[in-house]
C-alpha positions in Angstrom: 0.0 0.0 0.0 3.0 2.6 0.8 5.0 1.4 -2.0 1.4 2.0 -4.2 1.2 5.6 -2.4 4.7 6.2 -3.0 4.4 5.3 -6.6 1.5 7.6 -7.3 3.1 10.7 -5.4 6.1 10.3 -7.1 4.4 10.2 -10.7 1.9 13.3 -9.4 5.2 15.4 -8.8 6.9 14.7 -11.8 3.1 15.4 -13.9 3.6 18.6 -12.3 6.8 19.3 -12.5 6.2 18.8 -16.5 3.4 20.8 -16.2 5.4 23.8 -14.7 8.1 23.4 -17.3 5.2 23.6 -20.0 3.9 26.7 -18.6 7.4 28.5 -18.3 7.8 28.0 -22.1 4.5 28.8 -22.8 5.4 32.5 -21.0 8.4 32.6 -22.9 8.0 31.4 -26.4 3.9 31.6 -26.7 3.4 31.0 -31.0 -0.3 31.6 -30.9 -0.5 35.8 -31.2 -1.9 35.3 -34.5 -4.8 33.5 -32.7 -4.8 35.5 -30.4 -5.0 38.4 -32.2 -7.9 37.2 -34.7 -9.8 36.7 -31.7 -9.6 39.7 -29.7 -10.2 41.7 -33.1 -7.2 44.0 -33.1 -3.4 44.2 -33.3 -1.8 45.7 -29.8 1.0 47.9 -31.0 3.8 49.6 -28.7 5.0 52.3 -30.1 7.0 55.9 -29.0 4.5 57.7 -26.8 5.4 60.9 -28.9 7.8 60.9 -31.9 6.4 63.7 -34.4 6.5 61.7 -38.1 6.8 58.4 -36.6 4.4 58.0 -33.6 2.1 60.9 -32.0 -0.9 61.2 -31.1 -3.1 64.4 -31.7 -5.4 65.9 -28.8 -8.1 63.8 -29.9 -6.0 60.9 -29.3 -5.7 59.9 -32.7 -2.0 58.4 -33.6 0.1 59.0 -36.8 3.4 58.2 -38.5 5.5 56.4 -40.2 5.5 53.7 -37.4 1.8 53.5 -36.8 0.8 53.2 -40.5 3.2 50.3 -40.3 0.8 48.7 -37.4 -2.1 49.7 -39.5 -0.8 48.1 -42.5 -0.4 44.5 -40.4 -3.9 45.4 -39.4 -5.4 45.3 -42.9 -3.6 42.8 -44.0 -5.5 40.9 -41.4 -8.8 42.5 -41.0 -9.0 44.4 -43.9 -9.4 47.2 -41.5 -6.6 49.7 -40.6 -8.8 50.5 -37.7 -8.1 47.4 -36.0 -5.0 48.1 -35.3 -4.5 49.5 -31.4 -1.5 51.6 -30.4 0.3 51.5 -26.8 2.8 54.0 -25.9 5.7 52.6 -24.4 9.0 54.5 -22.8 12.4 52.7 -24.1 13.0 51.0 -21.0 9.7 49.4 -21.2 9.0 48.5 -24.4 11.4 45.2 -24.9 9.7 43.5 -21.3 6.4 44.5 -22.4 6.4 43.0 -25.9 7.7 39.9 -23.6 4.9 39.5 -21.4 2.3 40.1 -24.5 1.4 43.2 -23.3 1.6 44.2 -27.0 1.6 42.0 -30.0 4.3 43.7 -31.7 6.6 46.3 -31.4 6.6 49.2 -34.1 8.7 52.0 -32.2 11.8 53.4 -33.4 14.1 50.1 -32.0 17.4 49.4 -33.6 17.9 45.7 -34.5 21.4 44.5 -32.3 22.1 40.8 -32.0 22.1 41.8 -27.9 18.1 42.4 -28.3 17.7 39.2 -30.0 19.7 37.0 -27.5 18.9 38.6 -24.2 15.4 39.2 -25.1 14.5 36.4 -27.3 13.0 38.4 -29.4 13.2 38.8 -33.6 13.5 41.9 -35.6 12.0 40.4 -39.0 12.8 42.8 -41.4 14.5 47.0 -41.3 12.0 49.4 -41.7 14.3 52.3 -41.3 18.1 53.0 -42.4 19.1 55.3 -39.8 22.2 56.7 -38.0 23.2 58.2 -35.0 23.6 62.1 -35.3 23.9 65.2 -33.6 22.2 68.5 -32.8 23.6 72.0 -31.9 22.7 75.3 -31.8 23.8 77.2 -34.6 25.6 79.9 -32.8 28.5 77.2 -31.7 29.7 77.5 -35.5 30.3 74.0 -35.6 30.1 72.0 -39.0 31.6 68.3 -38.4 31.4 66.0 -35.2 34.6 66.0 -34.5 34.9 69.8 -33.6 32.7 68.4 -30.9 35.6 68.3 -28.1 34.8 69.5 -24.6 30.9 69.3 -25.3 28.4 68.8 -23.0 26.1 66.5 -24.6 22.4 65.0 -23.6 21.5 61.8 -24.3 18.9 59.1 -23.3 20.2 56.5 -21.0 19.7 52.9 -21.7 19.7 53.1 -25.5 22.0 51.5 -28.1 22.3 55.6 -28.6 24.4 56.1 -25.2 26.8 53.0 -26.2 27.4 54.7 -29.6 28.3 58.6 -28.3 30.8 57.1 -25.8 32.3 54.7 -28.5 32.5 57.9 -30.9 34.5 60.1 -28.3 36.9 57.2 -27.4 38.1 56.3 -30.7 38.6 60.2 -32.0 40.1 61.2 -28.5 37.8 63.4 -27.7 36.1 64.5 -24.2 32.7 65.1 -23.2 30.3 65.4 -20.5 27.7 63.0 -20.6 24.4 64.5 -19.5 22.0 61.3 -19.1 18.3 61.1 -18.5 16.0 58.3 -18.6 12.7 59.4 -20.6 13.4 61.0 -23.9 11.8 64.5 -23.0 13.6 65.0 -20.5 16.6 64.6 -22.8 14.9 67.6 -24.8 13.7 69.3 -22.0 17.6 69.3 -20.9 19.1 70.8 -24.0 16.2 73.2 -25.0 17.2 74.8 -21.5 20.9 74.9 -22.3 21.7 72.8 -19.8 23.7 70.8 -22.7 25.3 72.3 -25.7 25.0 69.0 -27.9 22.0 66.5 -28.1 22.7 62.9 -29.3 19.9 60.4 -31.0 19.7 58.4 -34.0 19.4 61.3 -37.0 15.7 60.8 -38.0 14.8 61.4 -34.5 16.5 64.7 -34.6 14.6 66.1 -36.8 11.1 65.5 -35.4 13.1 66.7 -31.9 13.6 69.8 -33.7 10.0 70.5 -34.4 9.5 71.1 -30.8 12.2 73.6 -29.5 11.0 76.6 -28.4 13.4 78.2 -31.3 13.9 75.1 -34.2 15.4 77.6 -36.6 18.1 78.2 -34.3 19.5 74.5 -34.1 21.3 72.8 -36.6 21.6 68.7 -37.4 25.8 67.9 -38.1 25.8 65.8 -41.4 28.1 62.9 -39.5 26.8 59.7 -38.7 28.1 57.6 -36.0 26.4 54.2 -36.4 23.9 52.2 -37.9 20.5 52.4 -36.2 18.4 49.5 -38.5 15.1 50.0 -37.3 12.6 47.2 -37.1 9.6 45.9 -35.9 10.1 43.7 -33.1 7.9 40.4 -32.0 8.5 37.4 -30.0 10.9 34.4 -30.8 9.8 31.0 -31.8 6.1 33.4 -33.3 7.1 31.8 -37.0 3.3 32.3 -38.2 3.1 35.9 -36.7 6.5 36.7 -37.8 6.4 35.5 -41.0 3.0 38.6 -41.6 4.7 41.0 -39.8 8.1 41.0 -43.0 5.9 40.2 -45.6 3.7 43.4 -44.9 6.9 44.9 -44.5 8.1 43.4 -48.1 4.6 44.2 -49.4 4.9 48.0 -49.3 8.7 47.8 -50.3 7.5 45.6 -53.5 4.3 47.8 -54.1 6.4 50.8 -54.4 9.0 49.4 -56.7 6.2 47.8 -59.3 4.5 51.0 -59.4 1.3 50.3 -57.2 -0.1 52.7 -54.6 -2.8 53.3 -52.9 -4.8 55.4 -56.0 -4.1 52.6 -58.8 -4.7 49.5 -56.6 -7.6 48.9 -58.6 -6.0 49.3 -61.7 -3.4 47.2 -60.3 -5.9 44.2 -59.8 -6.5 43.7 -63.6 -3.0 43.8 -64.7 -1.4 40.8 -66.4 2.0 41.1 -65.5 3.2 38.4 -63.3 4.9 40.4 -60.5 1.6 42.4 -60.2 -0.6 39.8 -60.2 1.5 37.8 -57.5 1.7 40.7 -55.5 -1.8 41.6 -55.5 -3.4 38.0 -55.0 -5.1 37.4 -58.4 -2.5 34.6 -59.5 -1.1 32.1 -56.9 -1.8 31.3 -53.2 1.0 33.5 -50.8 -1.3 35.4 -48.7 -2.9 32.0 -47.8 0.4 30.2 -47.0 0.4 33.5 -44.3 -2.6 32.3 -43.3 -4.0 35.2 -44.7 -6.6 35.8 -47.7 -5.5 35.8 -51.5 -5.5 39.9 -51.5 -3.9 40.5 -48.2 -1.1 43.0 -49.9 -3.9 44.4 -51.7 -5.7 44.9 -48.5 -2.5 47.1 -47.1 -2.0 49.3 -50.5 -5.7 50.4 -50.7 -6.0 51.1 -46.7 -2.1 52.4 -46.3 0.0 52.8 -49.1 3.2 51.5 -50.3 6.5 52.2 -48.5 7.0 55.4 -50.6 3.6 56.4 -50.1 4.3 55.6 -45.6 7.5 57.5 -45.9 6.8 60.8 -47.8 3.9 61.5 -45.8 5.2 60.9 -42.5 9.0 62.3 -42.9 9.6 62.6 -46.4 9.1 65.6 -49.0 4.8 65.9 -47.4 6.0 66.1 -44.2 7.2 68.7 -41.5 10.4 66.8 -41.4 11.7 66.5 -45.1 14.3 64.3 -44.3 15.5 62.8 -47.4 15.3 58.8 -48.3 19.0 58.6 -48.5 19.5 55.0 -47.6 15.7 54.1 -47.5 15.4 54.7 -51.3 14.6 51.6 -53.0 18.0 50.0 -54.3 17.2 50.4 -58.2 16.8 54.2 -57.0 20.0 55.3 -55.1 19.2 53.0 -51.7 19.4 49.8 -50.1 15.9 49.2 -49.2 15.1 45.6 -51.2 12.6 43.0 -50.5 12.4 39.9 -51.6 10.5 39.1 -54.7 6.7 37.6 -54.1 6.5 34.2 -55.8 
């Protein structure tokens, strides 16, 4: 009888030792958000909690930029609805745990893809969004036309960020000195140097110029034409989220395709009649890709009608209809000057 007893206990423990072990990796490598996210009726989005051109929302609480349309365009892919797609603003330090513990479905907020955030996070940065670079801002009055005149500077910068890391690598290898004036949230970085309590603000340069937008004197502030690093910026989900990964490129490689065949957002229809193979592959009337996403046949279609293609996001947001005017530089499609390139649909 005590040998039956303990049998059984023995076999109960190790059932729930298993059973713990199932649930830890569940919390750690969960691959249903695509289920999920079908269910609840809407994709959770972190993003910047105020980044004019790439997330911000307006007094009404209504969110644009180049970031957001990115969410909305992984919205109607899947919904067909740009609506659907639900934004959460999340300060740098945050955002990485919170895309963890599914707080948000995906991460579309300004994050630059470094093998650290992929190991110690177990996370996946599926495709670059954004070709950026770390610069730096200055008042114009310091007559200063290259970064390394920057010796002796006092310079503000956010803490925690690849973007620290960089501005002390920068000063080390030139031989330079500086102050480093370090803050946690990102206004308070702006706050710092609007108030001259820094003579030098450091952030990746795409940043810069929204940051400018917002100094009580922006005319007053130039942006050096040196950059430091690369800053690829991605999207950001969960490792081991194949299915949900694998919509979160391809929207990505969608827009980037759309643009270079020609197709926006005013000739999608036009689009949908065309016989040339490319087209019709892209836009679902030849083949079956959006269904091996587990998507519909005109899921690409879905995001050039509701969003635009890439050149359509970027102009609009930053680009030449924007505030901003930053030009594509890098992000110019690669038959056009750039390096942004998808891989084909077929």
């Amino acid at each position: 009888m005590k040998r039956t007893f303990r049998g059984g206990l023995l076999i109960g423990l190790a059932v729930a030792a298993l059973v713990a072990v199932a649930a830890i990796t569940y919390e750690r490598y969960d691959t249903k958000t695509l289920k999920r996210t079908v269910r609840r009726g809407e994709v959770l989005c972190g993003v910047n909690k105020g980044l004019p051109g790439f997330s911000i929302p307006d007094e009404k609480g209504n969110w644009t930029g180049f970031d957001v349309d990115f969410c909305r365009a992984v919205a109607a892919a899947i919904f067909d609805d740009p609506s659907k797609a639900k934004f959460v603003p999340l300060d740098a330090s945050e955002r990485f745990k919170e895309l963890q513990s599914r707080k948000v479905d995906i991460l579309s907020r300004n994050s630059t893809w470094s093998m650290s955030r992929e190991t110690n996070y177990d996370l996946y940065f599926p495709a670059v969004a954004y070709y950026d670079g770390e610069g730096f801002m200055l008042p114009r009055s310091r007559n200063i036309d290259s970064a390394l005149d920057l010796n002796g500077s006092k310079v503000c910068v956010q803490g925690e960020t690849t973007t620290q890391l960089n501005l002390a690598d920068y000063f080390r290898l030139n031989n330079m000195k500086y102050t480093e004036m370090k803050f946690g949230k990102l206004e308070d970085v702006v706050k710092a140097y609007d108030s001259g309590q820094c003579d030098t603000i450091t952030a990746d340069a795409s940043q810069l110029y929204a940051l400018r937008l917002n100094l009580s004197k922006p005319n007053d502030h130039i942006i050096l034409p040196d950059i430091i690093s690369k800053e690829p910026l991605a999207p950001v989900v969960r490792l081991r989220d194949d299915d949900w990964m694998m919509i979160v490129k391809w929207t990505l490689y969608a827009m980037i395709n759309a643009e270079e065949l020609g197709i926006t957002s005013k000739n999608i229809d036009e689009a949908l009649k065309s016989k040339k193979p490319e087209v019709m592959r892209l836009v679902g009337t030849e083949g079956s890709y959006g269904e091996d996403l587990g998507l519909t046949k005109d899921w690409a279609a879905r995001i050039i009608r509701h969003v635009g293609n890439y050149g359509e996001i970027y102009d609009r947001n930053v680009g030449s209809e924007s505030k901003l005017k930053i030009p594509r530089g890098l992000n110019q499609l690669w038959n056009a000057g750039g390096i942004q390139y998808a891989p084909p649909i077929r």
